[in-house]
C-alpha positions as CSV (number, residue, x, y, z in Angstrom):
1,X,94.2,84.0,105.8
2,X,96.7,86.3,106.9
3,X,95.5,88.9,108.6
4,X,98.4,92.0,108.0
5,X,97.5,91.3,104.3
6,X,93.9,91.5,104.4
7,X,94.3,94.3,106.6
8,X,97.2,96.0,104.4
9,X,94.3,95.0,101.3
10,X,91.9,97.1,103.4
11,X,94.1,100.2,103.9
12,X,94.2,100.4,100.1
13,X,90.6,100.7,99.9
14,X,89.8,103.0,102.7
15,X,92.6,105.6,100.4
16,X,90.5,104.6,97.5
17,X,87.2,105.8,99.0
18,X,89.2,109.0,100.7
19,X,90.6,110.2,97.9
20,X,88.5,113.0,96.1
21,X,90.4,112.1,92.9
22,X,88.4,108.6,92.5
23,X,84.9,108.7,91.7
24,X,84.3,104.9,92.1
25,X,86.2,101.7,91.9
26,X,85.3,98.1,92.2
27,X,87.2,95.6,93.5
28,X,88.2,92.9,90.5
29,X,90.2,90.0,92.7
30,X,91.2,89.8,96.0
31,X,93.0,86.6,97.4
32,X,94.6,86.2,100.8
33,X,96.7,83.0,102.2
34,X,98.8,82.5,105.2
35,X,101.6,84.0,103.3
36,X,100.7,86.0,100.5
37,X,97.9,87.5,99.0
38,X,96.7,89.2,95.6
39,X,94.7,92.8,94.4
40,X,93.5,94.2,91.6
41,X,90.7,96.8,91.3
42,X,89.3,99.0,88.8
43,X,88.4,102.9,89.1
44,X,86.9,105.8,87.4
45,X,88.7,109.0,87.9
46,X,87.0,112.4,88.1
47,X,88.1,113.8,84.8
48,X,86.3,110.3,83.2
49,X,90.1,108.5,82.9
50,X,90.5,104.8,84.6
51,X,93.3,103.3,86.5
52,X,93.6,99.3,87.4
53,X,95.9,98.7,89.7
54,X,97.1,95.2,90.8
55,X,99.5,94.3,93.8
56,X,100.9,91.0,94.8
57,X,102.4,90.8,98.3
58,X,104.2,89.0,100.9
59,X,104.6,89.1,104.6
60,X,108.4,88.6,105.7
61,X,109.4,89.0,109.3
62,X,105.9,91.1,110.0
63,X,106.5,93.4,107.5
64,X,104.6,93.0,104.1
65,X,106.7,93.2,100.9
66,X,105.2,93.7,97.7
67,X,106.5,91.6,95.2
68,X,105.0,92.2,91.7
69,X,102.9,95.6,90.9
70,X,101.4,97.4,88.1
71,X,99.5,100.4,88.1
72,X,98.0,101.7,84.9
73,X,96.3,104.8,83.9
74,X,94.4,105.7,81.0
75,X,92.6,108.7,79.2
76,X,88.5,108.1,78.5
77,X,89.7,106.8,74.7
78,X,92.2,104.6,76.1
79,X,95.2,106.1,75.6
80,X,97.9,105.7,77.8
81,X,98.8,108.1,80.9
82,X,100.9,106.2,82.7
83,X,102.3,103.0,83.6
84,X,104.2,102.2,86.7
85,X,105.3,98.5,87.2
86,X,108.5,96.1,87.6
87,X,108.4,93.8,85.1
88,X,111.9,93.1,84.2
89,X,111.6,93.9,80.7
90,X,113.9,96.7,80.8
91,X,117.0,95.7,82.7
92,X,119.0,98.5,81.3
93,X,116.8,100.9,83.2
94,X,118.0,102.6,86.5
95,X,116.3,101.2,89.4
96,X,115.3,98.0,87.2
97,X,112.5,96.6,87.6
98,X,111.0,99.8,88.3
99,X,110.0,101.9,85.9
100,X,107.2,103.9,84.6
101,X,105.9,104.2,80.8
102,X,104.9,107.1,79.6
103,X,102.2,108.9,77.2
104,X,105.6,109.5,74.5
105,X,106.5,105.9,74.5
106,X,109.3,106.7,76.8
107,X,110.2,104.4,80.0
108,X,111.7,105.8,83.1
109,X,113.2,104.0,85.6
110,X,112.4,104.3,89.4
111,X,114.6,104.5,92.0
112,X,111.6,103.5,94.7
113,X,109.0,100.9,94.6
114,X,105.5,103.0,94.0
115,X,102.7,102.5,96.2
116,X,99.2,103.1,95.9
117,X,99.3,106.5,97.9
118,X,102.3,107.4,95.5
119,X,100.3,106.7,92.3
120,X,97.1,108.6,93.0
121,X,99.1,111.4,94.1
122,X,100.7,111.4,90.7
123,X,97.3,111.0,89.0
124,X,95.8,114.0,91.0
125,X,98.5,116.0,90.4
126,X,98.3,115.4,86.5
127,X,94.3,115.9,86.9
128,X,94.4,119.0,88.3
129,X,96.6,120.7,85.8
């Protein structure tokens, strides 16, 4: 098990319980190896909207890179909020992969890779409005 993983895992979760805009989340998949490891977890929002968000990531030269992402946010019916990932579905996009889908149908690219402290920032913001 790699340890900067696990622990970069862990600092996910310690935001998760911080943040006053998550009411609870649970924890669907989370695989470590020497050189790469997996997330995904599930939360309930204050407002009664969910989010899953899943991270795969790699360590190169100490640092860890993530590699694949997708954070998704949804009302209470299911409806989409927001989508922030980097599939490469829309290689017309600036910033490809990154983009974010949005509520319209629209897709925005990204010029930075989103991180878990980015999103819920986002989501807070929207929340309190």
């Amino acid at each position: 098990m790699n340890p900067s993983i696990a622990a970069y895992f862990d600092d996910i979760e310690s935001l998760l319980i911080s943040n006053g805009t998550v009411n609870s989340f649970r924890v669907t998949s989370r695989q470590v190896s020497l050189t790469d490891g997996k997330y995904r977890v599930k939360l309930t929002l204050v407002d009664g909207s969910a989010a899953e968000f899943f991270v795969y990531v790699m360590e190169s030269g100490g640092q860890i890179v993530v590699k694949k992402y997708s954070f998704h946010w949804q009302n209470p019916d299911g409806v989409l909020l927001r989508r922030w990932d980097n599939a490469p579905h829309h290689p017309n996009l600036p910033g490809k992969p990154h983009h974010v889908h949005l509520p319209d149908g629209t897709i925005d690219g990204m010029s930075n890779v989103p991180d878990t402290i980015f999103v819920l920032s986002q989501i807070e913001k929207q929340i309190k409005q």
